[in-house]
N, CA and C atoms of all chains as a GROMACS GRO file, in nm:
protein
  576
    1UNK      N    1   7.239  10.504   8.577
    1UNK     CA    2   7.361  10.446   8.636
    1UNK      C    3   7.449  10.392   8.522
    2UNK      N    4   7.526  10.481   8.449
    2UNK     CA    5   7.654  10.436   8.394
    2UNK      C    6   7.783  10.529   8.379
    3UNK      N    7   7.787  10.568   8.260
    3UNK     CA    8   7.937  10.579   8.235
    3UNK      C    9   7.867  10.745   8.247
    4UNK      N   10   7.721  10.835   8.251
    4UNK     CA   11   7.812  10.942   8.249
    4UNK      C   12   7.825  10.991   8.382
    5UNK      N   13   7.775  10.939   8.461
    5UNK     CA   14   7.850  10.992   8.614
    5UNK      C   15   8.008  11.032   8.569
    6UNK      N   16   8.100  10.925   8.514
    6UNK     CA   17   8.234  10.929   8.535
    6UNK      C   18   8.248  11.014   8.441
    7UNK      N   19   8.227  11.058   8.380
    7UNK     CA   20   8.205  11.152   8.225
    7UNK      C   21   8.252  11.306   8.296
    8UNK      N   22   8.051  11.298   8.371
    8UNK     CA   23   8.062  11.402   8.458
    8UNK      C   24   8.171  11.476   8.547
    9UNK      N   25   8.267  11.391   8.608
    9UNK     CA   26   8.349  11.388   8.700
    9UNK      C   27   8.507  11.455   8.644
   10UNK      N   28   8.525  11.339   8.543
   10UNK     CA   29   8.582  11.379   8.435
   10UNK      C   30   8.606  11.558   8.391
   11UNK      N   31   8.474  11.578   8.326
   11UNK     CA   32   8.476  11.666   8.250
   11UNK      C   33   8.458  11.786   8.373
   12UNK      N   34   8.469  11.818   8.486
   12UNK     CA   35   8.478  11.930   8.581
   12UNK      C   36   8.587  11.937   8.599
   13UNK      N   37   8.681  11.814   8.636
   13UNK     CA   38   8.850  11.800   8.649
   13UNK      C   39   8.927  11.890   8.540
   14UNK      N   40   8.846  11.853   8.439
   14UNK     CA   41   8.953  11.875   8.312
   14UNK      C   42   8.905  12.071   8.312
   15UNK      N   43   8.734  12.112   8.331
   15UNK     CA   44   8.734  12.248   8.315
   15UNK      C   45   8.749  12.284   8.420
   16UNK      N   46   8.835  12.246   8.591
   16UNK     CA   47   8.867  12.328   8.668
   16UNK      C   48   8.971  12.362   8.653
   17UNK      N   49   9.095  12.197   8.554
   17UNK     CA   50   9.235  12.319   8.522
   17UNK      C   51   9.203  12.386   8.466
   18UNK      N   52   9.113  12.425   8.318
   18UNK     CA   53   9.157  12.527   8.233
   18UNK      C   54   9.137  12.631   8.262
   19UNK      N   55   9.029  12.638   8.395
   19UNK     CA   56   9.021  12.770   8.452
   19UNK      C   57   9.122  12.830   8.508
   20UNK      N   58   9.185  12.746   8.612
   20UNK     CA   59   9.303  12.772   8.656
   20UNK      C   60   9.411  12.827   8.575
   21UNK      N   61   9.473  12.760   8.470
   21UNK     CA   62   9.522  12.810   8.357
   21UNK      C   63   9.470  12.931   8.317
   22UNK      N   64   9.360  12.989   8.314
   22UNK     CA   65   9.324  13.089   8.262
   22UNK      C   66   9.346  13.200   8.387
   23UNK      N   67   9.300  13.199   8.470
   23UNK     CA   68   9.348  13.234   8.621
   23UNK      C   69   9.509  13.296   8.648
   24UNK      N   70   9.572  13.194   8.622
   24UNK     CA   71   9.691  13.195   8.613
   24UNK      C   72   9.748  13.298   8.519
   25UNK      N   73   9.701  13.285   8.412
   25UNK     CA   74   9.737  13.362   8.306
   25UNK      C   75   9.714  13.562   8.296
   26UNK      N   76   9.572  13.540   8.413
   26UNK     CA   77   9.522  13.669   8.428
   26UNK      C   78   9.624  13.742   8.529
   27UNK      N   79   9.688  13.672   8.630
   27UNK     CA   80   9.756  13.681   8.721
   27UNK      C   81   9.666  13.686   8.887
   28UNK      N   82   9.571  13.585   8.840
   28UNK     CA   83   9.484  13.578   8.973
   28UNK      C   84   9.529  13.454   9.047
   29UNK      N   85   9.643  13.437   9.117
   29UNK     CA   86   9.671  13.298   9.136
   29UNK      C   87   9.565  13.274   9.271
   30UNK      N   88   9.532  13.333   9.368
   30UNK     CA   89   9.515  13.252   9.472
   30UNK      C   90   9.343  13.248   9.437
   31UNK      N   91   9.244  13.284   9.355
   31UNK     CA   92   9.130  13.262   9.287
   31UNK      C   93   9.189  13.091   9.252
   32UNK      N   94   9.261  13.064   9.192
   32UNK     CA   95   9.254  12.946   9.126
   32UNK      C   96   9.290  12.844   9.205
   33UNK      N   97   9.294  12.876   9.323
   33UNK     CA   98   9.329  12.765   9.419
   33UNK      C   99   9.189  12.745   9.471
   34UNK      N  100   9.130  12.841   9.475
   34UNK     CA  101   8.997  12.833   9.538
   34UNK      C  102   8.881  12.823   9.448
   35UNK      N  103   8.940  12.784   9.337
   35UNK     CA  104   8.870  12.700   9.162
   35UNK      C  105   8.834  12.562   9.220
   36UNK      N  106   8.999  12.553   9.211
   36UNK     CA  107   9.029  12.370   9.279
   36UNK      C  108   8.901  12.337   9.361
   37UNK      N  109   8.928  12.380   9.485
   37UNK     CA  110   8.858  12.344   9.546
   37UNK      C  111   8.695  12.310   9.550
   38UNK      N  112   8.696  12.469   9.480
   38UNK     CA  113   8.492  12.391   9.482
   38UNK      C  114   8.526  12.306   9.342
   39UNK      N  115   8.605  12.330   9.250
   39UNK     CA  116   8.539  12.190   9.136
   39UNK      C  117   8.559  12.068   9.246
   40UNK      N  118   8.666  11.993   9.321
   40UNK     CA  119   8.684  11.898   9.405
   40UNK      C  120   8.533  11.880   9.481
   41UNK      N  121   8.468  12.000   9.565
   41UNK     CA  122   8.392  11.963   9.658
   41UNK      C  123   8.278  11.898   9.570
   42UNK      N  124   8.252  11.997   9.430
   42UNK     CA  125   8.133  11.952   9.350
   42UNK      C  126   8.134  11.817   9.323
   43UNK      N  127   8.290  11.748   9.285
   43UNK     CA  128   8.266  11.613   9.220
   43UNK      C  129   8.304  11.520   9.378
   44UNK      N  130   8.311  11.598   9.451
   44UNK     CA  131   8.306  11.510   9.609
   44UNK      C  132   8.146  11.485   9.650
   45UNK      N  133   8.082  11.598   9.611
   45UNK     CA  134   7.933  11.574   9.676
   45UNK      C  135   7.884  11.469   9.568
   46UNK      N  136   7.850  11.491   9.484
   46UNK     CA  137   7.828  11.397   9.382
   46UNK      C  138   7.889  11.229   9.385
   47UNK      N  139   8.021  11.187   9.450
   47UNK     CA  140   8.024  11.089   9.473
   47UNK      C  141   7.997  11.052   9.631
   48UNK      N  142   7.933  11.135   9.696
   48UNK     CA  143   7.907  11.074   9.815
   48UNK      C  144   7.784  11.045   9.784
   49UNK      N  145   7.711  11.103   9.719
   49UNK     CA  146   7.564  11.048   9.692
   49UNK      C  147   7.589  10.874   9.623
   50UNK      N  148   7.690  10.892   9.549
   50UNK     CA  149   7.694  10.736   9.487
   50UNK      C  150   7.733  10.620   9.597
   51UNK      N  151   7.779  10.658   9.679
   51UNK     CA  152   7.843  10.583   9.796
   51UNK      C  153   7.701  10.519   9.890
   52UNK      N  154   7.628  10.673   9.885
   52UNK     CA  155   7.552  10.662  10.003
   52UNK      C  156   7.421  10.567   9.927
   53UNK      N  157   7.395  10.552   9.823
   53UNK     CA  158   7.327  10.490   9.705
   53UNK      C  159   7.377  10.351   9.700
   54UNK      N  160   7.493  10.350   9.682
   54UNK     CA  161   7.564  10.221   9.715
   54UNK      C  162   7.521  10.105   9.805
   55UNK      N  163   7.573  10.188   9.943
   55UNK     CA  164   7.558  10.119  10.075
   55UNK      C  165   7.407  10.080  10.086
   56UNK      N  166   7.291  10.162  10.069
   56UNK     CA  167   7.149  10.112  10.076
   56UNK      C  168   7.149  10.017   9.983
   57UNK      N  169   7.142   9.977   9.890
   57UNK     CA  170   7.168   9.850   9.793
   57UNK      C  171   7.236   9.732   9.866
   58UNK      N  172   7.377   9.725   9.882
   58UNK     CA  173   7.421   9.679   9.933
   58UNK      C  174   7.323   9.620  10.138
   59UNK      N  175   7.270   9.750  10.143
   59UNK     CA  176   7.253   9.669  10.284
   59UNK      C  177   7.140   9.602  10.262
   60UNK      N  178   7.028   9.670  10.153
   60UNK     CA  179   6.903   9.587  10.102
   60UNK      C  180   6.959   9.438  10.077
   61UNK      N  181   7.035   9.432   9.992
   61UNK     CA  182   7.035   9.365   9.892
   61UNK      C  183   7.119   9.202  10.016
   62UNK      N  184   7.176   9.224  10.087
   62UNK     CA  185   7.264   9.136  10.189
   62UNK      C  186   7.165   9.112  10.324
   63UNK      N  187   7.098   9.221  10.340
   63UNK     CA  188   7.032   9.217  10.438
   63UNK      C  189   7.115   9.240  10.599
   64UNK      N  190   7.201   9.338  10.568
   64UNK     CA  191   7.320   9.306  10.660
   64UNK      C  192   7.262   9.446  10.781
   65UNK      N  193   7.297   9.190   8.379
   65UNK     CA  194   7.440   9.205   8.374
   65UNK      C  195   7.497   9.199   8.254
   66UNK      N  196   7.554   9.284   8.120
   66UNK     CA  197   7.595   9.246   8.031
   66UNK      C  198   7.746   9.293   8.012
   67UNK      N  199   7.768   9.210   8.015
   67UNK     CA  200   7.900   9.188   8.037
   67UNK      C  201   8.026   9.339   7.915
   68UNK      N  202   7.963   9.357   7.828
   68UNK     CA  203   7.980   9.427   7.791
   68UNK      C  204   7.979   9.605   7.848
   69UNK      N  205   7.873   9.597   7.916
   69UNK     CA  206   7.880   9.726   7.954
   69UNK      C  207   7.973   9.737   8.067
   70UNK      N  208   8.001   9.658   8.160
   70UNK     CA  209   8.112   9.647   8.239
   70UNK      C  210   8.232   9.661   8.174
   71UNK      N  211   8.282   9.631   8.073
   71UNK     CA  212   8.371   9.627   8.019
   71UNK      C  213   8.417   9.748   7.979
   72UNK      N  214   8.282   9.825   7.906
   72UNK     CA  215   8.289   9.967   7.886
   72UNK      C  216   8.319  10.079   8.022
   73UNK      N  217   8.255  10.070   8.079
   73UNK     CA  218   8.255  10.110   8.199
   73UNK      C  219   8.406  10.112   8.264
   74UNK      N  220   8.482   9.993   8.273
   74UNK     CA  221   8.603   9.986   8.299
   74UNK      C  222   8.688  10.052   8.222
   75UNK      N  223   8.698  10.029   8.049
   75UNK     CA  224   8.810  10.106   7.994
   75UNK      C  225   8.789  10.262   8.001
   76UNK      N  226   8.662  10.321   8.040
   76UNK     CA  227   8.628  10.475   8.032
   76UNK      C  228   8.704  10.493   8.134
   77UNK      N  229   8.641  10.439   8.268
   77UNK     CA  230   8.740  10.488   8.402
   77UNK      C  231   8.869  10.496   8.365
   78UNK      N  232   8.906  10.360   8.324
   78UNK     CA  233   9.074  10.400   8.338
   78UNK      C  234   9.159  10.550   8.248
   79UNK      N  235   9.111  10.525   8.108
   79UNK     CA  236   9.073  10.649   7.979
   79UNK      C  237   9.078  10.767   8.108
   80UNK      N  238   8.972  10.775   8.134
   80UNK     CA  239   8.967  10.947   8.282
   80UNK      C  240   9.047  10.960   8.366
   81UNK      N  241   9.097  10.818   8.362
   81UNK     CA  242   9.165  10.856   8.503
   81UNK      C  243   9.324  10.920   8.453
   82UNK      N  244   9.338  10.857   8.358
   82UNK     CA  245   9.502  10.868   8.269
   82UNK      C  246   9.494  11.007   8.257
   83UNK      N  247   9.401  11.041   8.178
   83UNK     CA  248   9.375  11.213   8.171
   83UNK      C  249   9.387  11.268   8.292
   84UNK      N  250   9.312  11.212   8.382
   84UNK     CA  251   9.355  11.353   8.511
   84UNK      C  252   9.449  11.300   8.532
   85UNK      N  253   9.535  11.240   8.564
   85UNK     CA  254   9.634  11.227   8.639
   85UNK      C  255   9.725  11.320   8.587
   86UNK      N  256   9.725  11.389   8.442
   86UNK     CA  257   9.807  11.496   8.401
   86UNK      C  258   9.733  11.608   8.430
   87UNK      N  259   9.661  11.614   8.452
   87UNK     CA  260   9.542  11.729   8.397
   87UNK      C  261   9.547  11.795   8.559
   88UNK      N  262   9.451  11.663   8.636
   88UNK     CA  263   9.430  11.732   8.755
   88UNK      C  264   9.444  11.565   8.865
   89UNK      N  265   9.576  11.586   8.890
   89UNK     CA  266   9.554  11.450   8.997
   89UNK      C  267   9.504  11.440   9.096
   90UNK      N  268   9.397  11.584   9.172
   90UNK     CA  269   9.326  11.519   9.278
   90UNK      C  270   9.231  11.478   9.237
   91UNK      N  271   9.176  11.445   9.116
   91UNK     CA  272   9.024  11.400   9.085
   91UNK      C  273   9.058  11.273   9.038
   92UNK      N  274   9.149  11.218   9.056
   92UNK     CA  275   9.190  11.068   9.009
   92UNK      C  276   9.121  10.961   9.102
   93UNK      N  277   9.156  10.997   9.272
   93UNK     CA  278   9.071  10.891   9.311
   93UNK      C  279   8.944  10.901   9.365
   94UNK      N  280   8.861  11.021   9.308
   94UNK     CA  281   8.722  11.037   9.310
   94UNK      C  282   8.698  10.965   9.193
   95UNK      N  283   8.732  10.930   9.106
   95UNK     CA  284   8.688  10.938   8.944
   95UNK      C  285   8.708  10.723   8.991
   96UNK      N  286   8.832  10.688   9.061
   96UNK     CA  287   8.861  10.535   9.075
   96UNK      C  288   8.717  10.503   9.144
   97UNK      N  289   8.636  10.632   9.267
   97UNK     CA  290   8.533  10.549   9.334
   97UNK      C  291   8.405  10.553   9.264
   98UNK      N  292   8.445  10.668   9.182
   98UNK     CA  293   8.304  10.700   9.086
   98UNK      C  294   8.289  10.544   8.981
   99UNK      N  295   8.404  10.526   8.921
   99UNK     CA  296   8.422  10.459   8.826
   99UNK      C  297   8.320  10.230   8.885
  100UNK      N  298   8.439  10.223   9.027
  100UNK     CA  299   8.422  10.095   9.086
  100UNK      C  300   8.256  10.100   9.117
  101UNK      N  301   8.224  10.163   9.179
  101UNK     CA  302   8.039  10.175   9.217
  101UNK      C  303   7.995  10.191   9.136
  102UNK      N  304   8.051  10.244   9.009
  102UNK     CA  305   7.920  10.186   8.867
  102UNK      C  306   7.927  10.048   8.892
  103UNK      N  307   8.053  10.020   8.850
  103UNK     CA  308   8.021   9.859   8.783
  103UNK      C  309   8.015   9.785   8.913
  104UNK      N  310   7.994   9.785   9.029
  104UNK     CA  311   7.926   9.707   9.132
  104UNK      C  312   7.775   9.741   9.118
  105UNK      N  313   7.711   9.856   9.084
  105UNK     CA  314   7.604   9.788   9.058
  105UNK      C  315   7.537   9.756   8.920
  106UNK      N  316   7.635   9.768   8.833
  106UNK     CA  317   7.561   9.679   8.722
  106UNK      C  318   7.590   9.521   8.782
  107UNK      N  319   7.680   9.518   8.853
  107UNK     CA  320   7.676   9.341   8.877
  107UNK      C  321   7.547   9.305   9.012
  108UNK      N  322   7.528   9.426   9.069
  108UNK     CA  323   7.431   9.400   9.166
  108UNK      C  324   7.301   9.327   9.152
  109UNK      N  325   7.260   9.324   9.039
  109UNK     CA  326   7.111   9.276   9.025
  109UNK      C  327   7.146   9.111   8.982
  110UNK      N  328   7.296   9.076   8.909
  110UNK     CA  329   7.327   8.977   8.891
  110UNK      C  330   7.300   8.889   9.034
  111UNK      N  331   7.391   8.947   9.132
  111UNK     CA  332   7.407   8.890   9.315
  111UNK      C  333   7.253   8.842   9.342
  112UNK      N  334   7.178   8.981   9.325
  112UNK     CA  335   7.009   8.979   9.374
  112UNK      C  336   6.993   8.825   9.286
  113UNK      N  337   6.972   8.820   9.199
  113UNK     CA  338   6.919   8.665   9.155
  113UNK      C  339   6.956   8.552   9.204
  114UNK      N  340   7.096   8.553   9.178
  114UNK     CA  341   7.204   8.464   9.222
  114UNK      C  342   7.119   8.415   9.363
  115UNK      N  343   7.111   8.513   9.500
  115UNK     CA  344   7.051   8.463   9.635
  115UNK      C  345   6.910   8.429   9.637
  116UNK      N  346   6.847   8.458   9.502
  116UNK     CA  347   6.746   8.458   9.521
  116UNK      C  348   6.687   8.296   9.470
  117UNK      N  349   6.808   8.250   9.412
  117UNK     CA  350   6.802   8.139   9.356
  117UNK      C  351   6.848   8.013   9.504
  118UNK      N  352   6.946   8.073   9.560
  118UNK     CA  353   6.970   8.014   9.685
  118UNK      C  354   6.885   7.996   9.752
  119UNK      N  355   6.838   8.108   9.772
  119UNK     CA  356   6.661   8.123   9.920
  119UNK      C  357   6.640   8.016   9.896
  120UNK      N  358   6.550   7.954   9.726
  120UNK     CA  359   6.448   7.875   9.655
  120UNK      C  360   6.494   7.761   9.702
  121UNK      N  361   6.625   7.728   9.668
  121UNK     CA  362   6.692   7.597   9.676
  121UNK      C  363   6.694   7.519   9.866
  122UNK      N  364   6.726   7.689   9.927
  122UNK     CA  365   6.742   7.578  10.020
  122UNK      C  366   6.598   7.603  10.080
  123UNK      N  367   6.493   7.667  10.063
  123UNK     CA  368   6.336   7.632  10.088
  123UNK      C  369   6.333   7.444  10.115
  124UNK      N  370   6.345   7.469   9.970
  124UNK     CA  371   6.357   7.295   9.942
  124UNK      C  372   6.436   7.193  10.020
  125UNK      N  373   6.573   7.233  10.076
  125UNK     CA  374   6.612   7.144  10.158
  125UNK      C  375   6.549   7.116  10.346
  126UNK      N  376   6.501   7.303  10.363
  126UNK     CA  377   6.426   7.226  10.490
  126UNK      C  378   6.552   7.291  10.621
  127UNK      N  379   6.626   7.356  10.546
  127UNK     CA  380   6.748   7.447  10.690
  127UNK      C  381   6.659   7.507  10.706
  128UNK      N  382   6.716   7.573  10.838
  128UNK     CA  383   6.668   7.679  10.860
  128UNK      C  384   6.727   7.778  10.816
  129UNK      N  385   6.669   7.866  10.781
  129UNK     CA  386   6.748   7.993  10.680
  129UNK      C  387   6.807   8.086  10.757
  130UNK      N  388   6.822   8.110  10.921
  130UNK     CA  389   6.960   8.163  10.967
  130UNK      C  390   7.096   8.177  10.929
  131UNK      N  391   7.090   8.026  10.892
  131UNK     CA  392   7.182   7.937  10.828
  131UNK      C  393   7.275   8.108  10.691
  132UNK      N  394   7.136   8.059  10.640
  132UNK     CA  395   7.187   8.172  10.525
  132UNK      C  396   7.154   8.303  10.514
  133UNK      N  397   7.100   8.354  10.648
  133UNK     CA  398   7.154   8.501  10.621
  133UNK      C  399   7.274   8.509  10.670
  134UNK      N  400   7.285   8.452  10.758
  134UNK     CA  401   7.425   8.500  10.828
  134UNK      C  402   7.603   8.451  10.690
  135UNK      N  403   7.518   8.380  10.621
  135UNK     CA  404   7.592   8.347  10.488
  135UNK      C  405   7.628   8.496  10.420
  136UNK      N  406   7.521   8.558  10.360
  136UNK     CA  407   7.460   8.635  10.324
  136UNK      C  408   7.523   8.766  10.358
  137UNK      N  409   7.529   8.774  10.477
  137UNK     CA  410   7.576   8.896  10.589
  137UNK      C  411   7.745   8.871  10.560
  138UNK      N  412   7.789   8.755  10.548
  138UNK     CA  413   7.984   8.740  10.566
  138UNK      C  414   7.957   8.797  10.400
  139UNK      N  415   7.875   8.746  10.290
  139UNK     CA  416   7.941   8.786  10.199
  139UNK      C  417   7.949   8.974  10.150
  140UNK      N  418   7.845   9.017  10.190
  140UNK     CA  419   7.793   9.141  10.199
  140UNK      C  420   7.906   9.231  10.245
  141UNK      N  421   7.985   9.164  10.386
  141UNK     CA  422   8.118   9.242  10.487
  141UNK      C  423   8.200   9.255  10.393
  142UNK      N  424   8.224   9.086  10.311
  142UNK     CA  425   8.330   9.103  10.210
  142UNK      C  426   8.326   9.186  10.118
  143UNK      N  427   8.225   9.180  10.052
  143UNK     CA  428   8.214   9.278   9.926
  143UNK      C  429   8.253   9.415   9.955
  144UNK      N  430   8.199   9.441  10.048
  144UNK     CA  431   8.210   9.647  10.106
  144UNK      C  432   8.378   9.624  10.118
  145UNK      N  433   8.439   9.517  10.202
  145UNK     CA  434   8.559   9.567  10.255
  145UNK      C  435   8.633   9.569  10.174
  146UNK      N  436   8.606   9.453  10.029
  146UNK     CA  437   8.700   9.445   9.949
  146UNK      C  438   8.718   9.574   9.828
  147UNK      N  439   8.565   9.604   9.851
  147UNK     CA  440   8.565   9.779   9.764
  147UNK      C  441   8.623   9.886   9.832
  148UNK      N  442   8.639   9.876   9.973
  148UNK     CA  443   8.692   9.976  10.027
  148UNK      C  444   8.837   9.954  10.041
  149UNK      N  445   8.900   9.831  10.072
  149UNK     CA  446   9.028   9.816  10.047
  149UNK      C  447   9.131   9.843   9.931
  150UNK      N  448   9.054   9.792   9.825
  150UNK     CA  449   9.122   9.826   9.674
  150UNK      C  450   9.112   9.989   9.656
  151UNK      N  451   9.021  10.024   9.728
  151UNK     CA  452   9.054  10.211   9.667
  151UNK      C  453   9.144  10.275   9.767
  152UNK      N  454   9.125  10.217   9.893
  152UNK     CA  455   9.247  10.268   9.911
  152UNK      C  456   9.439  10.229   9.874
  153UNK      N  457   9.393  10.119   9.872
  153UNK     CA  458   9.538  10.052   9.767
  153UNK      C  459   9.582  10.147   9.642
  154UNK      N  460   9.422  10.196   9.580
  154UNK     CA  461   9.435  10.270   9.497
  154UNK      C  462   9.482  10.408   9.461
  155UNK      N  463   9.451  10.468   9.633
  155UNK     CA  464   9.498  10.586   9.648
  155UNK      C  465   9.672  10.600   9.724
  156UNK      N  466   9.664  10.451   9.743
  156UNK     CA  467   9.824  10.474   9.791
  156UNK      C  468   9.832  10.411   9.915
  157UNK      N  469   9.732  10.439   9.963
  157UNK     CA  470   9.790  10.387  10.127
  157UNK      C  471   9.724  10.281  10.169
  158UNK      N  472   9.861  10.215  10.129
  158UNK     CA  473   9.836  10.041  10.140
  158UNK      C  474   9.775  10.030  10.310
  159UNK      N  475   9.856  10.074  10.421
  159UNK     CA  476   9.818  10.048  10.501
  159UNK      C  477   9.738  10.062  10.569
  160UNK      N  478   9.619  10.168  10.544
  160UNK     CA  479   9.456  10.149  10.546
  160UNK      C  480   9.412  10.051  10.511
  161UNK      N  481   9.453  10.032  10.378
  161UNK     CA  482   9.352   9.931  10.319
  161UNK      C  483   9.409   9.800  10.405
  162UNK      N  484   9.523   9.795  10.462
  162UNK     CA  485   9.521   9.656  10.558
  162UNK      C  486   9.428   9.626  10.649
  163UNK      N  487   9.443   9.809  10.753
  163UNK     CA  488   9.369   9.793  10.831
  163UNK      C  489   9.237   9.779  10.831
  164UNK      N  490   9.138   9.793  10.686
  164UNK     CA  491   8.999   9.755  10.619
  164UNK      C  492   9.021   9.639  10.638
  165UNK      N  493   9.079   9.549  10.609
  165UNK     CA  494   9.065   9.395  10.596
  165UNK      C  495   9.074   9.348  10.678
  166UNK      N  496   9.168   9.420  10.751
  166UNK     CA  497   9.148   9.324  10.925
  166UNK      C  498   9.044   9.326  10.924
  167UNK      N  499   8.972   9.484  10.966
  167UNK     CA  500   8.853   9.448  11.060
  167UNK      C  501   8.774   9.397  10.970
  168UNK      N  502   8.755   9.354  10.858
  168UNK     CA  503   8.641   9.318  10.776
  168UNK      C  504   8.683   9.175  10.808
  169UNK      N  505   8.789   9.134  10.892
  169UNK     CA  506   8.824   8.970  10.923
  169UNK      C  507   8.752   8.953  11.019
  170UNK      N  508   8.748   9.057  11.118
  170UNK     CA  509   8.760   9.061  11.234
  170UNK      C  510   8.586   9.054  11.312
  171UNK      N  511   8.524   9.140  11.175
  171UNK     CA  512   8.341   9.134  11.154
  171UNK      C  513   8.336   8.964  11.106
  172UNK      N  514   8.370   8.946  11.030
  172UNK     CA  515   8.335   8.785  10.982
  172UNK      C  516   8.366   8.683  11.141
  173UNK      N  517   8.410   8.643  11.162
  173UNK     CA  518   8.481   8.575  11.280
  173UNK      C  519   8.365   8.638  11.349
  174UNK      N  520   8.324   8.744  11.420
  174UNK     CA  521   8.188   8.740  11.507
  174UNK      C  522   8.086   8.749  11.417
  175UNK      N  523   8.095   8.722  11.300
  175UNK     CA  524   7.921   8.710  11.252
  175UNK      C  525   7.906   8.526  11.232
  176UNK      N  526   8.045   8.513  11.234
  176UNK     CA  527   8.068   8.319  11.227
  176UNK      C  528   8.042   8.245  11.349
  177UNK      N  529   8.037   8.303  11.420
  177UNK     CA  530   8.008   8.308  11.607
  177UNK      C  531   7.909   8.177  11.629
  178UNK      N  532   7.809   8.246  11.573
  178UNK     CA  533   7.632   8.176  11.649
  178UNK      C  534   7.672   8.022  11.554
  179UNK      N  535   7.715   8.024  11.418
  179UNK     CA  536   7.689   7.937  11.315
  179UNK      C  537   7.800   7.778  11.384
  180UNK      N  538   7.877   7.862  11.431
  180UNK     CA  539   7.988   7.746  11.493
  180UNK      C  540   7.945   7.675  11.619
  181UNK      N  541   7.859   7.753  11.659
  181UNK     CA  542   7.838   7.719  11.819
  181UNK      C  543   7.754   7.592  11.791
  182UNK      N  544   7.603   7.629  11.630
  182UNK     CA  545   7.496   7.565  11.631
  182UNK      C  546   7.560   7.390  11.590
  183UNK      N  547   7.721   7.415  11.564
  183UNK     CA  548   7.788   7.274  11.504
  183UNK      C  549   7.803   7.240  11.604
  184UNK      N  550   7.876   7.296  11.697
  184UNK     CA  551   7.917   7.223  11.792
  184UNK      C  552   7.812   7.139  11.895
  185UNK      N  553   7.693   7.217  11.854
  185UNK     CA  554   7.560   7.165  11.950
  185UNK      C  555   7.564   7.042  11.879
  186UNK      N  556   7.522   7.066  11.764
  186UNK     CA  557   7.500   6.963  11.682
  186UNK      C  558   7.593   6.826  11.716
  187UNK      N  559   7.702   6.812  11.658
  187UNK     CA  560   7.781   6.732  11.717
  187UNK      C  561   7.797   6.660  11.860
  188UNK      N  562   7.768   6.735  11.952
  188UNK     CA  563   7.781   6.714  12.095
  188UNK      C  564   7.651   6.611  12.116
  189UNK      N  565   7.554   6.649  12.022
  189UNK     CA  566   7.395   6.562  12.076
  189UNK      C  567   7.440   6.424  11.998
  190UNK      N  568   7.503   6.426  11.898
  190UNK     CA  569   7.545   6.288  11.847
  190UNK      C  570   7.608   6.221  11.949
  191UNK      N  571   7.744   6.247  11.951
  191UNK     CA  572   7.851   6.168  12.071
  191UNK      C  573   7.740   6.133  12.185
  192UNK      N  574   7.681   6.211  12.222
  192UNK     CA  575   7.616   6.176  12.383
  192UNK      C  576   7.481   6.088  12.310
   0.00000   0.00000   0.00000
């Protein structure tokens, strides 16, 4: 639990534009829309696990 | 809790987030929730002591410890609502995050319920 979760997150953002960019460049535009998306879903699943990690802590931890 | 690594933790998020926001702005406010739930739980184990130091204390005074879960429970509502409010502030839409706070008002006020009633008992057996 630290900084490279956000690292992680980070660094898919940054290689789903360059794919796109590269995409783009090939003249595959509507591939690169559908880049977007799974890099998004990947760093979406990944923070729902942190959420859902979260909340059990949180409900342990309050007892709520 | 060292205060340091929070610190780190904070300037990286923001550092990522500046980057996507040119790069790729829908990963900006995944990266704000990725970023806030680190450093809530590096402060988490701080809280865990913190109550655990409370329990001890009021052992010693002899309440009954209803008293303080239901303490326990308002602060717990707060914490979630106030993490869930700021990200959405964060993502823009202020007026979610209002409507988070209501009801996170609106949970406190019935979890404050039983605790008000046990005053008013209280009080009422004095006067009479």
């Amino acid at each position: 639990m630290g900084i490279e979760i956000i690292l992680k997150i980070a660094a898919v953002g940054i290689l789903t534009s360059v794919v796109n960019q590269v995409l783009k460049y090939c003249g595959k535009e509507e591939i690169s829309t559908l880049t977007t998306l799974a890099g998004l879903i990947v760093v979406l699943v990944m923070v729902v696990n942190l959420i859902s990690q979260l909340f059990n802590t949180v409900k342990s931890l309050f007892s709520l | 809790m060292d205060i340091i690594k929070v610190i780190a933790v904070g300037i990286i998020t923001a550092i990522c987030v500046v980057i996507l926001k040119q790069v790729k702005p829908e990963m900006v406010i995944v990266t704000i929730i990725a970023g806030t739930i680190v450093i809530l739980f590096l402060i988490m184990e701080a809280v865990g002591n913190i109550f655990g130091e409370y329990k001890y204390l009021l052992d010693k005074t002899g309440l009954n410890s209803g008293i303080f879960t239901s303490v326990l429970k308002v602060i717990g509502v707060g914490y979630l609502v106030e993490f869930a409010g700021d990200i959405c502030n964060d993502a823009g839409v202020g007026s979610i995050s209002q409507k988070i706070l209501l009801a996170g008002k609106v949970l406190i006020i019935i979890m404050c319920l039983p605790v008000i009633k046990n005053l008013i008992n209280i009080i009422l057996e004095f006067i009479q």
